[in-house]
Each structure stands twice: as C-alpha cells, then as structure tokens.
C-alpha positions as CSV (number, residue, x, y, z in Angstrom):
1,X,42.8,-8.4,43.5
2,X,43.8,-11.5,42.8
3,X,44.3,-13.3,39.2
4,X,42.0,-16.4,39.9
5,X,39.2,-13.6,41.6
6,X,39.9,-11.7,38.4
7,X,38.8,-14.9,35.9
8,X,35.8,-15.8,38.2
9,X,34.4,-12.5,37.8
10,X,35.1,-11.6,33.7
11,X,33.9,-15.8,33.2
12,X,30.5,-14.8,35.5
13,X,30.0,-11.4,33.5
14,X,30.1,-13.2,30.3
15,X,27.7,-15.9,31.4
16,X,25.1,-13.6,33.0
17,X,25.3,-10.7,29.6
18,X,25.3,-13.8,26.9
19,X,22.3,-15.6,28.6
20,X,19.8,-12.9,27.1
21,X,21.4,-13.1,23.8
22,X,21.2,-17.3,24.4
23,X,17.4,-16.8,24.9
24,X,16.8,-14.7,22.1
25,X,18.7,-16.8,19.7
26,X,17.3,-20.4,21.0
27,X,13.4,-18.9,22.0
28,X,11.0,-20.6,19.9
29,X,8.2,-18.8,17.9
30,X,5.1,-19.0,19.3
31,X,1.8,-17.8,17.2
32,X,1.7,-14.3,19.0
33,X,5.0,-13.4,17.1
34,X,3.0,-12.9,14.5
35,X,0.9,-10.0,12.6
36,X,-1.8,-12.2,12.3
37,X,-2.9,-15.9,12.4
38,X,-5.7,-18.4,10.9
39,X,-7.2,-21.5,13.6
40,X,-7.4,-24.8,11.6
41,X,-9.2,-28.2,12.0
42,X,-8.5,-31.4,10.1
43,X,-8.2,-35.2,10.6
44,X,-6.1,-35.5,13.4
45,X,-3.0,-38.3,12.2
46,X,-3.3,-37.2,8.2
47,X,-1.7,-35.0,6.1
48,X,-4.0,-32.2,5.8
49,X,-3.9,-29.7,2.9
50,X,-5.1,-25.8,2.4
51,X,-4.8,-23.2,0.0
52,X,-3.1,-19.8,1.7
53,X,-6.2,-17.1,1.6
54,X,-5.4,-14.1,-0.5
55,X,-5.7,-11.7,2.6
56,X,-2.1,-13.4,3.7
57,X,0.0,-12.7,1.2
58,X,-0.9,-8.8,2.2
59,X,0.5,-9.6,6.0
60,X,3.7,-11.1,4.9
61,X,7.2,-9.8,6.1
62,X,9.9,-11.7,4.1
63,X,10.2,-11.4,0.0
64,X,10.6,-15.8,-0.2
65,X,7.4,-16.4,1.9
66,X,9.6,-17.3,5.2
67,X,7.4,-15.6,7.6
68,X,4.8,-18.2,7.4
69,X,4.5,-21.4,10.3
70,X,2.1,-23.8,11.6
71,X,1.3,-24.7,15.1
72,X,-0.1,-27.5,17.3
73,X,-2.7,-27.2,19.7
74,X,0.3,-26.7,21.9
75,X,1.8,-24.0,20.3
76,X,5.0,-26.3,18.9
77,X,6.1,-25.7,15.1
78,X,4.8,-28.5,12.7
79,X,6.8,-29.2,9.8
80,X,5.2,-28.4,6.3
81,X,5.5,-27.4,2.3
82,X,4.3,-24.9,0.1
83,X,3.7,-25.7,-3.4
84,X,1.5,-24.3,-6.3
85,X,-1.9,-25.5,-6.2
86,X,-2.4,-28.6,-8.5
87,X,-5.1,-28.1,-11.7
88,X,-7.8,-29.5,-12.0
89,X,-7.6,-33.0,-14.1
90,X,-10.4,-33.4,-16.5
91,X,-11.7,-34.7,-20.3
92,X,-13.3,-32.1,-21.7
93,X,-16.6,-32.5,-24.2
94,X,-16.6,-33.4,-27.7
95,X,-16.7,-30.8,-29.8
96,X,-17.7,-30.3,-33.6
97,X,-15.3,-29.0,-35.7
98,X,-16.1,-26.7,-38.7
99,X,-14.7,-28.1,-42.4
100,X,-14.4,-26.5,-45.5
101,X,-13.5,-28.6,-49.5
102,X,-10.3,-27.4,-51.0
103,X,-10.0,-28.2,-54.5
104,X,-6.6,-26.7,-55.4
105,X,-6.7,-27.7,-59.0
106,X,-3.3,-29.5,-59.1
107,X,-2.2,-32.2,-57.6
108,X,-0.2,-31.8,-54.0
109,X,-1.1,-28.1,-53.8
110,X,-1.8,-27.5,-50.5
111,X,-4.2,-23.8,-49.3
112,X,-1.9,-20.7,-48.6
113,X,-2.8,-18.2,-46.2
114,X,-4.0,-15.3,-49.3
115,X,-6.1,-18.8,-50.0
116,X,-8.2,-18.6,-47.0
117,X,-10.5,-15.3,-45.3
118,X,-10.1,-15.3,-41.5
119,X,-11.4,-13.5,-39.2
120,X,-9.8,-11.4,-36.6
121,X,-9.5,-14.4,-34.3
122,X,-7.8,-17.0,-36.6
123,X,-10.9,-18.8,-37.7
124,X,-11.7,-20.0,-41.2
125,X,-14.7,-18.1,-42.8
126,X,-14.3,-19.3,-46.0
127,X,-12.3,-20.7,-48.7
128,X,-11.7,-18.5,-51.7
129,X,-13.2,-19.5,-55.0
130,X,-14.5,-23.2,-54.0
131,X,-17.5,-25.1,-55.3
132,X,-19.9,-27.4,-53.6
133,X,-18.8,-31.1,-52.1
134,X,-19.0,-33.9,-54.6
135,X,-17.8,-37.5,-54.9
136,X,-15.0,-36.7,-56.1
137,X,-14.0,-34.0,-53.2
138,X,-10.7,-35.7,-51.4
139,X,-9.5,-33.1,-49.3
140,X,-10.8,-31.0,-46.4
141,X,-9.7,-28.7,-44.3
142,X,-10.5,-28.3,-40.9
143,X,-10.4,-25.6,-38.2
144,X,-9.6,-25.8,-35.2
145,X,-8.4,-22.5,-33.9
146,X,-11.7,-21.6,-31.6
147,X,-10.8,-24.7,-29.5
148,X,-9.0,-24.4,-25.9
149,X,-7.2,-27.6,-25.7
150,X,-5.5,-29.8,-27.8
151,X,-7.7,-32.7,-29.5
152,X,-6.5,-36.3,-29.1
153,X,-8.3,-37.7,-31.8
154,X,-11.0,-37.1,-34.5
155,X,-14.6,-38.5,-35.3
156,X,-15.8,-38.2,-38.6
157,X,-19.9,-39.2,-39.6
158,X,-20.4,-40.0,-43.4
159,X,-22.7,-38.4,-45.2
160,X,-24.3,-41.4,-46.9
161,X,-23.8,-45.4,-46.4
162,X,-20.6,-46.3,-47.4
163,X,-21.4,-49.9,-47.7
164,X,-18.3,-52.5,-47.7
165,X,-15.0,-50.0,-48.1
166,X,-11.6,-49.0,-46.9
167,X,-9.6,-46.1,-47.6
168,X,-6.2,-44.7,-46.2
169,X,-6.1,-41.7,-44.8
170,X,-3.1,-38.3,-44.6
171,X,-2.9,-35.6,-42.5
172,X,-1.4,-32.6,-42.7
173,X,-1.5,-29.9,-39.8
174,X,-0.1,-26.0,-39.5
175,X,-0.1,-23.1,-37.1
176,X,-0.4,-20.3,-39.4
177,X,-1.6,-22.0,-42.6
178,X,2.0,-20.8,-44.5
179,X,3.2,-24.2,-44.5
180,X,2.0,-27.3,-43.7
181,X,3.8,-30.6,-42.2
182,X,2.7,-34.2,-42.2
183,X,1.7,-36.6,-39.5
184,X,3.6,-39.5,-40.5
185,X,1.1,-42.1,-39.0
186,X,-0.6,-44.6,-41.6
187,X,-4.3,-44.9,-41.2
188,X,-7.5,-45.7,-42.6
189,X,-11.1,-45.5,-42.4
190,X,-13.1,-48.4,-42.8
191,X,-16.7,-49.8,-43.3
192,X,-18.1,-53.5,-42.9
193,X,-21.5,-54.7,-42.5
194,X,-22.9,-51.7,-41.3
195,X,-19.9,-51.0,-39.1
196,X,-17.5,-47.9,-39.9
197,X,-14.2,-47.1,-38.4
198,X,-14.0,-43.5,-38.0
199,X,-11.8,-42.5,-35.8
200,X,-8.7,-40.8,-36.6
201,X,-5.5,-40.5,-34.5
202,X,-4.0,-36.6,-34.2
203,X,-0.8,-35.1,-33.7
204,X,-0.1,-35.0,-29.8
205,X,3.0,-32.9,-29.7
206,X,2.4,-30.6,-32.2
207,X,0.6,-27.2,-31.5
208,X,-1.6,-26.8,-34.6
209,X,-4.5,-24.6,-35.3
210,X,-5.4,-26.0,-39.0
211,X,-5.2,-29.6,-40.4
212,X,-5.9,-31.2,-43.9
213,X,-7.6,-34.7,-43.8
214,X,-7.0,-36.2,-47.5
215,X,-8.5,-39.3,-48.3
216,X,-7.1,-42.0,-51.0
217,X,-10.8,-42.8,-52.1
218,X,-12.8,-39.4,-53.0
219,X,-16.1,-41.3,-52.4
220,X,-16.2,-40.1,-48.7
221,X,-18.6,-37.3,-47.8
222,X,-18.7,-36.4,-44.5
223,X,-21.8,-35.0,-42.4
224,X,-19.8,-33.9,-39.2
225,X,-16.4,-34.1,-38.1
226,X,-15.5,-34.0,-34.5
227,X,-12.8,-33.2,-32.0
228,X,-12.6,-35.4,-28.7
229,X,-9.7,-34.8,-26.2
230,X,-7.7,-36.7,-23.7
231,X,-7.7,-35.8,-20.3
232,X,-5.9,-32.1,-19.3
233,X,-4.9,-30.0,-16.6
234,X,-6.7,-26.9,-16.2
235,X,-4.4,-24.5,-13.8
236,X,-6.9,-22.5,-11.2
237,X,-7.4,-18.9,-12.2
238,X,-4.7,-16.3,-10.3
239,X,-5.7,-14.6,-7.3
240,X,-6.7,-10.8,-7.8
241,X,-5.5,-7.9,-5.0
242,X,-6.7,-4.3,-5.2
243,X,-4.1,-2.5,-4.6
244,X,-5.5,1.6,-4.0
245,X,-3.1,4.2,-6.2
246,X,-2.6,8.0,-5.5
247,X,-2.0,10.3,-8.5
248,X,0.4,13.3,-8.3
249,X,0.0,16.8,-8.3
250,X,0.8,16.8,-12.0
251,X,-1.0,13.9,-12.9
252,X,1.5,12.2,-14.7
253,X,2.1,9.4,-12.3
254,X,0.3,7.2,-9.7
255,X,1.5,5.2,-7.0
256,X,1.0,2.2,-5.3
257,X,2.3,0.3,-2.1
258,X,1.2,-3.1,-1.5
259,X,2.0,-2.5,2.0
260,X,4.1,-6.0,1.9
261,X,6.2,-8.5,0.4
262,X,3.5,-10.1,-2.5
263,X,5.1,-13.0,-4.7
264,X,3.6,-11.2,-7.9
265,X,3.3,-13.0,-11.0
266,X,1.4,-9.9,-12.7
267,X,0.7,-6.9,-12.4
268,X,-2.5,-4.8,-14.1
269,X,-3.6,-1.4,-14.1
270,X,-6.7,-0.2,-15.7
271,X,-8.4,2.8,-16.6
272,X,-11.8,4.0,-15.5
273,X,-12.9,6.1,-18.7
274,X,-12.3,5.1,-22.6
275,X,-8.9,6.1,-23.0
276,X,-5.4,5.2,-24.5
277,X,-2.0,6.4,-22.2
278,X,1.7,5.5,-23.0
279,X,3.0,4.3,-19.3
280,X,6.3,3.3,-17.9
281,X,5.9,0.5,-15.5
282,X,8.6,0.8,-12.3
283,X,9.0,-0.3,-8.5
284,X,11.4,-0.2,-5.7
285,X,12.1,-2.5,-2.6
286,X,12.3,0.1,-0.3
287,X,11.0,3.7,0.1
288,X,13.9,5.6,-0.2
289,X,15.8,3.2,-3.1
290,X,15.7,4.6,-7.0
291,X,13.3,3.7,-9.1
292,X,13.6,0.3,-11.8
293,X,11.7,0.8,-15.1
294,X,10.2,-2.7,-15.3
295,X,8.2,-2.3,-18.1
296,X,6.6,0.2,-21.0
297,X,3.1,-0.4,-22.8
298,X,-0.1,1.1,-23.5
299,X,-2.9,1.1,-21.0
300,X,-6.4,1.4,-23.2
301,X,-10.3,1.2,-22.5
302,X,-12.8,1.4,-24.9
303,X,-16.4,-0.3,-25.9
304,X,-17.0,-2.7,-28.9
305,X,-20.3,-4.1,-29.9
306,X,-19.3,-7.3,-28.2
307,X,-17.8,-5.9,-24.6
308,X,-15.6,-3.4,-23.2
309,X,-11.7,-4.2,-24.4
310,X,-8.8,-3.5,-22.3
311,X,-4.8,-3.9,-22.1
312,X,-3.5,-6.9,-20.7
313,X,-1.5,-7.4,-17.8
314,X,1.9,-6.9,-17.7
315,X,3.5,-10.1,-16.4
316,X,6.5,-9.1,-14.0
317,X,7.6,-11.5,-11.4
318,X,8.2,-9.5,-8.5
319,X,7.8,-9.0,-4.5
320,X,8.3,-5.1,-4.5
321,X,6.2,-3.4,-1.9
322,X,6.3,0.0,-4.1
323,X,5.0,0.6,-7.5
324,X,5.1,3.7,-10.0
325,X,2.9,4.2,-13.3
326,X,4.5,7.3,-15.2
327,X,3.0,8.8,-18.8
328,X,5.3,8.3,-21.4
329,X,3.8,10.8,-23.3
330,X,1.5,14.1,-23.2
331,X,-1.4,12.8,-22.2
332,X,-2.0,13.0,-18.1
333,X,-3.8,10.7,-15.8
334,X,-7.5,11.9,-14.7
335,X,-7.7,9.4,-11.9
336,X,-5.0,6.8,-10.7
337,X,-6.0,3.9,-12.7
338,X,-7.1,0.6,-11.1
339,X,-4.3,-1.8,-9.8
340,X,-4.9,-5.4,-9.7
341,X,-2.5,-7.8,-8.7
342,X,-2.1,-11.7,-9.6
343,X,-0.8,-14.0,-7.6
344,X,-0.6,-18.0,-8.1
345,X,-2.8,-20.0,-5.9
346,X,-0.8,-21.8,-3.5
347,X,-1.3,-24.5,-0.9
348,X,0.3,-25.8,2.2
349,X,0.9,-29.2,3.5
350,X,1.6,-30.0,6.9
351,X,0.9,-33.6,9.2
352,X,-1.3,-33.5,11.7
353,X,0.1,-33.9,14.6
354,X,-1.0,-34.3,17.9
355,X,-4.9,-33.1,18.6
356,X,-5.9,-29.6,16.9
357,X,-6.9,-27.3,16.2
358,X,-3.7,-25.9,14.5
359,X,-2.6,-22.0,13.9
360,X,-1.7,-21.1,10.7
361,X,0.6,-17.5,11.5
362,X,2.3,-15.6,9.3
363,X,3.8,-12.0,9.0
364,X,7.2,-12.0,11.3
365,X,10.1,-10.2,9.4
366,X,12.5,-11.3,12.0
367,X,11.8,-15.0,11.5
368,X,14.3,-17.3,9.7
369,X,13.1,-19.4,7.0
370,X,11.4,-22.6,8.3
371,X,13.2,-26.6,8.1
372,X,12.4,-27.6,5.1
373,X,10.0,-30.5,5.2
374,X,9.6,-33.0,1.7
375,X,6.2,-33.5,2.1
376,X,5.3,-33.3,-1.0
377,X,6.9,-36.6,-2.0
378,X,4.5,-38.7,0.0
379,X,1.5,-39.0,-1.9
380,X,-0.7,-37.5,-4.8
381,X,-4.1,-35.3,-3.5
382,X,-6.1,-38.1,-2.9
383,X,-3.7,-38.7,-0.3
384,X,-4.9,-35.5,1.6
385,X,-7.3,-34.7,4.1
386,X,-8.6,-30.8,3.7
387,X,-7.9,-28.4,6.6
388,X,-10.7,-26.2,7.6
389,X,-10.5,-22.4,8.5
390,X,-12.5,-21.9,11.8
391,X,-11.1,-18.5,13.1
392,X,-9.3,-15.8,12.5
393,X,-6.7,-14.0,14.8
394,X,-4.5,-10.6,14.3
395,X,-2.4,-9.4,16.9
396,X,-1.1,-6.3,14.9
397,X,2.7,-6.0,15.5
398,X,2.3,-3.0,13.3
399,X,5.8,-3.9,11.8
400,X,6.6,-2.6,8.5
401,X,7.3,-4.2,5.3
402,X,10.6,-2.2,4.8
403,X,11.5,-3.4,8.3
404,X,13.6,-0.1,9.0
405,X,12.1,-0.4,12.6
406,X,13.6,-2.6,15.0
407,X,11.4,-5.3,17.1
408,X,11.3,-4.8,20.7
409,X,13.3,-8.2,21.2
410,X,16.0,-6.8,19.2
411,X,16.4,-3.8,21.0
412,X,16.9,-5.5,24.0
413,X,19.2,-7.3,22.3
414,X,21.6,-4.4,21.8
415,X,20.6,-3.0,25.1
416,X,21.9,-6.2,26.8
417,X,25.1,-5.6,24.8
418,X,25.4,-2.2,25.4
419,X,25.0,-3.4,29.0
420,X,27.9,-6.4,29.4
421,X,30.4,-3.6,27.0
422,X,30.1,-1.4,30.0
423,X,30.3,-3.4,33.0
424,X,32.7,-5.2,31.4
425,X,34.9,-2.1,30.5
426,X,34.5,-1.2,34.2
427,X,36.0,-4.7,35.4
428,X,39.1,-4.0,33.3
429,X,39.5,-0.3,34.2
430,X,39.2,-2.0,38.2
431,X,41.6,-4.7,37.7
432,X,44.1,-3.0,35.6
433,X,44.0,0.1,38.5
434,X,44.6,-2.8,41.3
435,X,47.3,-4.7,39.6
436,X,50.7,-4.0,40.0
437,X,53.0,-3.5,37.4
C-alpha cells in the first residue's frame, strides 16, 4: 500500500468516526430533550415575565438550575434570566400605638427592664408603681414591639386645646429596654390658632422596639399617639413541597428523597401527634455517599388555648436530593413526620421573540448551563409584560437525579468511539503488515 493511499484512508476514518461526536457536541436542544415542558403566551415584541411553578423545581436535573430553557414557536433557544421574585411595594396603615407615664422620681432616670411587666411577646403591660397622667407628666413611653414594620414617623392627638404653644421635643429609643440611646434630631410640637404640629420624625436606621417621647413643657396630654410608615417591601411567602418520608424498621429514623435537585432555602419536618423528639438533621448528594449532619434541634407539637405550637424550620440552603431525620435520644418515631420544603419564589425573564407561543422546558441533566443573558438590567416590572401558562407537556425521559444512568445520546457516543478505536486499530495492523521494513 502506498503512503499517500495510507493518509487518505486514516484522514477519511477520522472524518467519518468524529462527525457523530461533531453532531452530538454542536446539536441544538430542542424542547423534547426535556422531562417535561410548560406552552407560554405573551405580547409578542416585549419582555415578558413569569414566576417558575413549584411543580418544576421537582423535574430539575442540575443542582444551579441549568437544566431550564425557553423556546420560540420554532423551537430555537431564547435568551433569558432568573432572578428572585420582587416584593411587593406598599404603605402600610396607620397604626395606634399603646403609651404608658413614667415618672421615675429623679431627673434623667430613664425605665429599666425589672421597671417594666412584659408579656411573653415583648409587649408592655404595665409600668410598675405609676400614678395617673397629670399636667405635669413629661415623659411617655411607648411600645411598639407588636408592629411589623418600621414606623417612619409619629402622630400624636392632645388631649385638651393647647391654645398658642410650642415645646421641644427628645426621643429616646431601645431594643431590649436595658439601655436606651438618643435620636439626635431637634424638634418640636407646636400649636397656633387652632392649628397643631404634631408630627414627630423617628429613627430610620435604628431597629427599636421601645421609645421615650419627653417633652420640655409638661403641659402636653395626649389622647392617642400613632405610628405611620413609609413605603416597604414585603418579600412573597416561600413555596411549600411535600416531600413523603419512610420510617425504619426501628423507628428511629425517616427518610426522604426529593427525587431532584431543589434549591432549598429550608427545610421542616413536623409531627402528627403532641409530642417533643431530639433529631439530627442530615442529607447526601447521592445514594450511595455518607451521610452530613446538617443540623440538631427539637421537633415539638402541642395545643395552647390560642392554636397548635410547633418547631420552626430549620433553615439549610441546600440542593440534596436525599434527606435523613435520626432521634437523638430514646424516644422513637411513631410515624415519619411531615416534610415540607421552602423554596424562594423565583421568576424568569425572556424577550419575546418572534410569534409564540413559547416552551418553557426544563429537566435535562446533560444540558450545559444556558448564555447568560443581562436582562435584568433593562427596566423595572412595569417594564414587563406577564407570560401566560396555556399547556402543559411531559415527555418522561425517566432520567434520574443522581444521573448514574447514561442518556441514549451518550451511549452512542462511546459506541461511535468504540467503533473508529477498532477500525482504526485494523487500518494500522493492515498497513504495518503491508509495509516493508
């Protein structure tokens, strides 16, 4: 054989064996590569906006959420973001704040903690050994541990008419009432012809629970004092999974397998009876790795006379598929308690391109993570148009989450490669028997 014939055919085998592996590595995604898939509609032009429905984040393949895409109507990828789901912007409603007199006695003396009964939730009940509101009463303290925001400012109704008046104004605020610090801002309350200034500016970067409003004139009785607020963000409540448990023979441990890659933000488990269990909190990436403590508490359940109370969450941020509640003590599990799952609200922007409807897929574990797309950048929500869900598609791949199995692409892969090893082994063994030394 000659050398030239010899190049011509190794250069062909190469070409013919690598075009397979050329295919597979250039082939684009197309929705049917997926577990499962949601048809979208939207203005057609606009950047169009939805939130991921819960049901996804049980179909996804890859631990960073790269196994999610969009489609046109002609099956070609669209760019697009992901991003936390905005709060809601609001001003919440005035509320009226409870006040109590302090009369300390001396001059300065400002209430200590062993001053003051509270109940269980921080409130004020009461102030110890205090008389009744006079003319003469100067300082007051105010509570406002019950509220859910942060006020902005404070109203405050007289009692009486004031008439023609001024009078400056301290205030003094504290999280625990052990010590108290003061807002360094001069004002005053004033009243002129019937007209009365009453509003008072608060500390907006302090986190207080108490304050002390001291006025310079003690003639000042007030009727009502109350709290109005700026606007805020209220974040949207986390999504909830139900995750089913089995409980071992022994019953001291119950297990759990999301059956995919959740972004977890924090994880619950609750009992069905009144009860109270030392646990140890672990998971595992895969099925056959060793188990990681991740946490230890107390799951509880049991009735007051104002509801049913019950342990918290336990806030781990984790994508682990498999999850293990052990007993840390002698008491055993009658039933696998109640796993709930929390995940963050997320949304996804993408333009729309072309004419829809578009294919929201996800669940590929073979997929690399998308281009990443700044879309985020190019305007505030009311710059979006809302995508609607009109279908639903699954295509069950049936792949699993620990993606021990290979695809049926990738097998071919390594078949083709087995393939061109052999053929090409063959070739050598034929030239190197025809050539002379």
């Amino acid at each position: 054989m000659k050398k030239n014939n010899f190049y011509k055919i190794l250069v062909n085998a190469i070409i013919i064996f690598s075009l397979p592996i050329a295919l597979y590595a250039q082939g684009e995604l197309k929705p049917g590569d997926f577990d499962g898939a949601f048809v979208l509609s939207g203005k057609e032009g606009s950047l169009l906006v939805f939130e991921i429905p819960p049901e996804v984040y049980q179909g996804l393949r890859q631990s960073d959420l790269g196994d999610i895409r969009i489609f046109d109507s002609s099956e070609r990828p669209v760019s697009f973001s992901i991003r936390e789901k905005p709060g809601i912007t609001f001003t919440p409603d005035p509320e009226e704040v409870p006040f109590f007199i302090w009369d300390g006695g001396k001059e300065n003396e400002f209430p200590a903690y062993s001053d003051i009964e509270i109940n269980t939730a921080g409130g004020v009940v009461r102030i110890k050994n205090q008389g009744q509101a006079s003319d003469s009463s100067s300082l007051y303290l105010l509570d406002f541990s019950f509220l859910e925001y942060s006020p902005s400012t404070l109203w405050i109704e007289p009692a009486t008419d004031l008439g023609n008046f001024n009078t400056a104004v301290t205030i003094n605020y504290s999280t625990d009432l052990a010590s108290w610090h003061l807002f360094d801002k001069k004002q005053v309350l004033a009243s002129f012809n019937g007209k009365f200034q009453n509003s008072l500016e608060l500390p907006k970067t302090e986190n207080f629970r108490y304050i002390l409003v001291g006025f310079e004139r003690g003639n000042i009785l007030p009727l009502s004092m109350k709290a109005f607020f700026g606007e805020v963000e209220k974040a949207w409540d986390f999504h909830e999974i139900y995750i089913q448990g089995e409980i071992s023979k022994d019953k001291r441990k119950a297990n759990y397998n999301t059956g995919s890659f959740i972004p977890i933000e924090a994880i619950n488990f609750l009992l069905s009876d009144a009860d109270s269990i030392q646990v140890l909190v672990k998971n595992r990436l895969n099925e056959n790795d060793e188990w990681v403590i991740r946490a230890k508490g107390n799951l509880f359940r049991f009735n007051t006379s104002s509801g049913t109370e019950k342990n918290a969450p336990f806030y781990i941020n984790s994508y682990a598929p498999y999850w293990e509640l052990e007993t840390a003590g002698d008491l055993l599990f009658s039933s696998a308690p109640e796993c709930l799952i929390r995940v963050k609200p997320r949304e996804i922007i993408f333009p729309g391109r072309g004419e829809g409807p578009w294919t929201f897929a996800y669940g590929n574990p073979e997929c690399g993570p998308p281009g990443k797309a700044d879309l985020l950048s190019l305007g505030g929500r009311e710059e979006l148009e809302p995508a609607f869900f009109t279908g639903e598609k699954r295509y069950e791949r049936s792949l699993l989450p620990s993606q021990k199995e290979g695809s049926r692409k990738a097998y071919m892969l390594w078949a083709f490669l087995g393939a061109a090893v052999i053929v090409l082994s063959i070739l050598a063994f034929s030239i190197a028997k025809s050539m002379k030394k």
